[in-house]
Backbone as ProteinMPNN parsed JSONL, in Angstrom:
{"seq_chain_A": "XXXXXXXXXXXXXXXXXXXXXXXXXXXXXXXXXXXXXXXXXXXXXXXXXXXXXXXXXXXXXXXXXX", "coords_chain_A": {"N_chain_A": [[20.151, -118.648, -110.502], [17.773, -118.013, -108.215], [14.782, -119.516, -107.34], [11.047, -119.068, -106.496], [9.136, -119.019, -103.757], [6.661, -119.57, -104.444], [7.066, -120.9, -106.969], [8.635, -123.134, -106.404], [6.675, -124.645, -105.018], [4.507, -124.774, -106.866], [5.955, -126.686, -108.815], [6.437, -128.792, -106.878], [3.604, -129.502, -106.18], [3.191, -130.487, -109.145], [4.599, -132.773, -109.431], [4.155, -133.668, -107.246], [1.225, -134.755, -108.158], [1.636, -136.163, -110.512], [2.492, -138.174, -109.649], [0.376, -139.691, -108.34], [-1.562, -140.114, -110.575], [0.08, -141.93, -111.57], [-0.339, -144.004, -110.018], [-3.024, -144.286, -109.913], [-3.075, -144.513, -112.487], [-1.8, -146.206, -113.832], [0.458, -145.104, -115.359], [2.504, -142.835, -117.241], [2.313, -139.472, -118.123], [4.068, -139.931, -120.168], [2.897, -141.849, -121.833], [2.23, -143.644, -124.969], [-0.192, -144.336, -126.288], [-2.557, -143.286, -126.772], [-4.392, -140.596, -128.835], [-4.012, -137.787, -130.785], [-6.479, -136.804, -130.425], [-7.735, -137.694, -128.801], [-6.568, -136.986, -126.609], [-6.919, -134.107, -126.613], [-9.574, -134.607, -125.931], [-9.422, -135.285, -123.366], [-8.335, -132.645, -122.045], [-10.239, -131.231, -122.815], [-12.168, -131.574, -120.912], [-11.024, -131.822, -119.202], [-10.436, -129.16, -118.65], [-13.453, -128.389, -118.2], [-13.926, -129.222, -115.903], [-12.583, -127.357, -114.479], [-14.212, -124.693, -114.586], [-15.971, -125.473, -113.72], [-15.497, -125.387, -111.217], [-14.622, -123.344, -110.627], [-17.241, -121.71, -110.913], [-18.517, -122.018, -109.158], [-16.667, -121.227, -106.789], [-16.706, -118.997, -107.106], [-19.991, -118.521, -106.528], [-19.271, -118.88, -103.85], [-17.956, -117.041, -103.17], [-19.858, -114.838, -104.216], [-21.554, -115.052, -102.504], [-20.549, -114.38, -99.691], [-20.24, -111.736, -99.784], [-22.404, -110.783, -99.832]], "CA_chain_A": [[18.961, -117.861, -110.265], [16.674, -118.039, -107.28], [13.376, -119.624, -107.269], [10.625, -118.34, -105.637], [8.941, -119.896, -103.297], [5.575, -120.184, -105.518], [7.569, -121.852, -108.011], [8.85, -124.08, -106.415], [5.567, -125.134, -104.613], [3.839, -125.704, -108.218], [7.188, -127.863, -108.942], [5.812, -130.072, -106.139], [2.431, -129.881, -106.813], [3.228, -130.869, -110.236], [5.26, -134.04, -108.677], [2.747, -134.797, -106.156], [0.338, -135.328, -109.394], [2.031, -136.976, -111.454], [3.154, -139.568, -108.709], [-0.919, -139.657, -107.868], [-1.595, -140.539, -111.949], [0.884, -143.301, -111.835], [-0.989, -144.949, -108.803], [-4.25, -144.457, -110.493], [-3.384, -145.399, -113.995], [-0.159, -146.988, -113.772], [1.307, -144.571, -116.286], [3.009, -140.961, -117.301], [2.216, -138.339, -119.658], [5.06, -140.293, -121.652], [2.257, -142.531, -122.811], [2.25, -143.623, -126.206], [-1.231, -145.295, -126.713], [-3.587, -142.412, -127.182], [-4.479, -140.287, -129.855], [-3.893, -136.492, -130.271], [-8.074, -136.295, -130.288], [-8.071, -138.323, -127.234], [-5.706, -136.177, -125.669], [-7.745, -132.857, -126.896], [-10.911, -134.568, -125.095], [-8.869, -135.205, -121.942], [-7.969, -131.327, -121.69], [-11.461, -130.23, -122.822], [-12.986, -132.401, -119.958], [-10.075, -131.013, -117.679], [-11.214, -127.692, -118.541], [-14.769, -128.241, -118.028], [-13.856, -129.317, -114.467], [-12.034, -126.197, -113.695], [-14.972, -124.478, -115.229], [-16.887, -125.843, -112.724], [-14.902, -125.251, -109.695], [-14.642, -121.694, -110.748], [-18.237, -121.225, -110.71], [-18.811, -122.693, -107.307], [-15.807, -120.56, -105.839], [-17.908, -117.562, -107.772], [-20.547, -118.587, -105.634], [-18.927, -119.085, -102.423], [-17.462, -115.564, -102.814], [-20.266, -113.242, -103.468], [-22.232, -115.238, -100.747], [-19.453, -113.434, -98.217], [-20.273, -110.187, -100.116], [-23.415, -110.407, -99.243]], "C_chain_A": [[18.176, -118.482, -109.104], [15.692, -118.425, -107.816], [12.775, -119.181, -106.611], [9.858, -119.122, -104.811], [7.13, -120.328, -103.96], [6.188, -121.1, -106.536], [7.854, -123.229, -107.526], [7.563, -125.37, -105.185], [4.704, -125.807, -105.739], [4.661, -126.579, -108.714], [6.83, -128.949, -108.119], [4.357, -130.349, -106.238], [2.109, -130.799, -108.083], [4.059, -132.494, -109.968], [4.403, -134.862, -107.938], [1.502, -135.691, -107.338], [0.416, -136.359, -109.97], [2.388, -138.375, -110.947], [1.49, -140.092, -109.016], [-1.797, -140.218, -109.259], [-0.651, -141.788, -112.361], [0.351, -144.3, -110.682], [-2.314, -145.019, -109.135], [-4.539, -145.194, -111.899], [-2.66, -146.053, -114.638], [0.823, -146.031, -115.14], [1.602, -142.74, -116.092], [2.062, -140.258, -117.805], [2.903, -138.973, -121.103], [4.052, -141.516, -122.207], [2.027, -142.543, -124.172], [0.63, -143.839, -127.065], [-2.474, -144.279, -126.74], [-3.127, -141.321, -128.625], [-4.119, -138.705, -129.806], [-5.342, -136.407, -129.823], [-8.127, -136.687, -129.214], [-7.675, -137.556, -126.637], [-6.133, -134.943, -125.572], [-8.997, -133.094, -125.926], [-10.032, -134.668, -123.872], [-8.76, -133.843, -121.175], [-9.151, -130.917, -121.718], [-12.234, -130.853, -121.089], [-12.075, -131.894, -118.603], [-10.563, -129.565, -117.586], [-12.427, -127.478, -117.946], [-14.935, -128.178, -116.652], [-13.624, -128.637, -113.462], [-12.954, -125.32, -113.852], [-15.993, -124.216, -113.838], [-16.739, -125.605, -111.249], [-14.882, -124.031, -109.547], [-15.99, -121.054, -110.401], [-18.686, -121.177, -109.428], [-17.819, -121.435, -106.787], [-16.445, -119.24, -106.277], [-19.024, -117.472, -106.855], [-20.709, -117.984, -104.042], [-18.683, -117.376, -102.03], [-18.576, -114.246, -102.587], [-21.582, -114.011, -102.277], [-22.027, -114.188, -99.552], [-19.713, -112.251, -99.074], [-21.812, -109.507, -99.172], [-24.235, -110.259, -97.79]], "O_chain_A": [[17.99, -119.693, -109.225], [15.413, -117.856, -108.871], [13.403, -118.613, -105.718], [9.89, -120.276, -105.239], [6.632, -121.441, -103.787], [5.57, -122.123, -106.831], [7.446, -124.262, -108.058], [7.751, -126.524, -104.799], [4.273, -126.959, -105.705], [4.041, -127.525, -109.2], [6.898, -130.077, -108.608], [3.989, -131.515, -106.385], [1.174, -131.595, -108.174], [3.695, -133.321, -110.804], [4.054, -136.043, -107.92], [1.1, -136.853, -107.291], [-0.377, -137.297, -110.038], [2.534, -139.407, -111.601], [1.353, -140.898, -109.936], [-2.825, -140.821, -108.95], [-0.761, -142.447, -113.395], [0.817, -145.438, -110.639], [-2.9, -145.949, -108.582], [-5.429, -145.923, -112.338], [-2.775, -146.452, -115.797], [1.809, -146.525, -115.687], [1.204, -141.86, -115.329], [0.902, -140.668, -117.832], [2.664, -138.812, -122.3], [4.543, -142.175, -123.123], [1.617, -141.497, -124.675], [0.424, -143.526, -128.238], [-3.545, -144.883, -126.713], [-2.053, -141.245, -129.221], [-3.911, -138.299, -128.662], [-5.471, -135.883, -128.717], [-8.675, -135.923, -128.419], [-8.49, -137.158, -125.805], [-5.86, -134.397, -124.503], [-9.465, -132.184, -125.243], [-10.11, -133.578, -123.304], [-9.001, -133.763, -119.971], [-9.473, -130.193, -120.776], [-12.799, -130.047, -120.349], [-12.395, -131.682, -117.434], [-10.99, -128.988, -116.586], [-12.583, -126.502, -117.211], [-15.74, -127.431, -116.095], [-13.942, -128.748, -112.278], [-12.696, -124.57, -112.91], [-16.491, -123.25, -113.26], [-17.588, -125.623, -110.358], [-15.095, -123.517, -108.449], [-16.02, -120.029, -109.72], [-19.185, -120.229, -108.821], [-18.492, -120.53, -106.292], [-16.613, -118.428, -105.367], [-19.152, -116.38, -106.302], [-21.475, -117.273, -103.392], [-19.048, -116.717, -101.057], [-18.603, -113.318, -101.778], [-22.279, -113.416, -101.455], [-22.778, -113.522, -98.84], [-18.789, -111.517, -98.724], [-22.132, -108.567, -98.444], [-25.352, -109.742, -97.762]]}, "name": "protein", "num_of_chains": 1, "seq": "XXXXXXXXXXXXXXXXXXXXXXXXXXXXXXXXXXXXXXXXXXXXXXXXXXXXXXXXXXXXXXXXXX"}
């Protein structure tokens, strides 16, 4: 099967990251040493961030409407 070329752009995105998380915190995802709850606040706090970026780009946009 063919990839497309979005796919395989988030395939490197997702690479570039994960490299970029091992130079920041010397580890994977395959970490063992957290908790599921820990790992629930990590995502909520990831969320919140996107949250936040969303609003701003909400912003930015109807600025240019206006």
């Amino acid at each position: 099967m063919e990839q497309s070329k979005i796919l395989t752009e988030v395939i490197e995105d997702l690479q570039a990251r994960e490299k970029k998380g091992l130079e920041t915190y010397g580890t994977t995802l395959d970490r063992k040493d957290l908790t599921t709850s820990q790992w629930l606040v990590h995502l909520r706090e990831e969320l919140q961030d996107a949250i936040l970026y969303l609003k701003k780009l909400e912003e930015i946009q109807n600025d240019k409407v206006y």
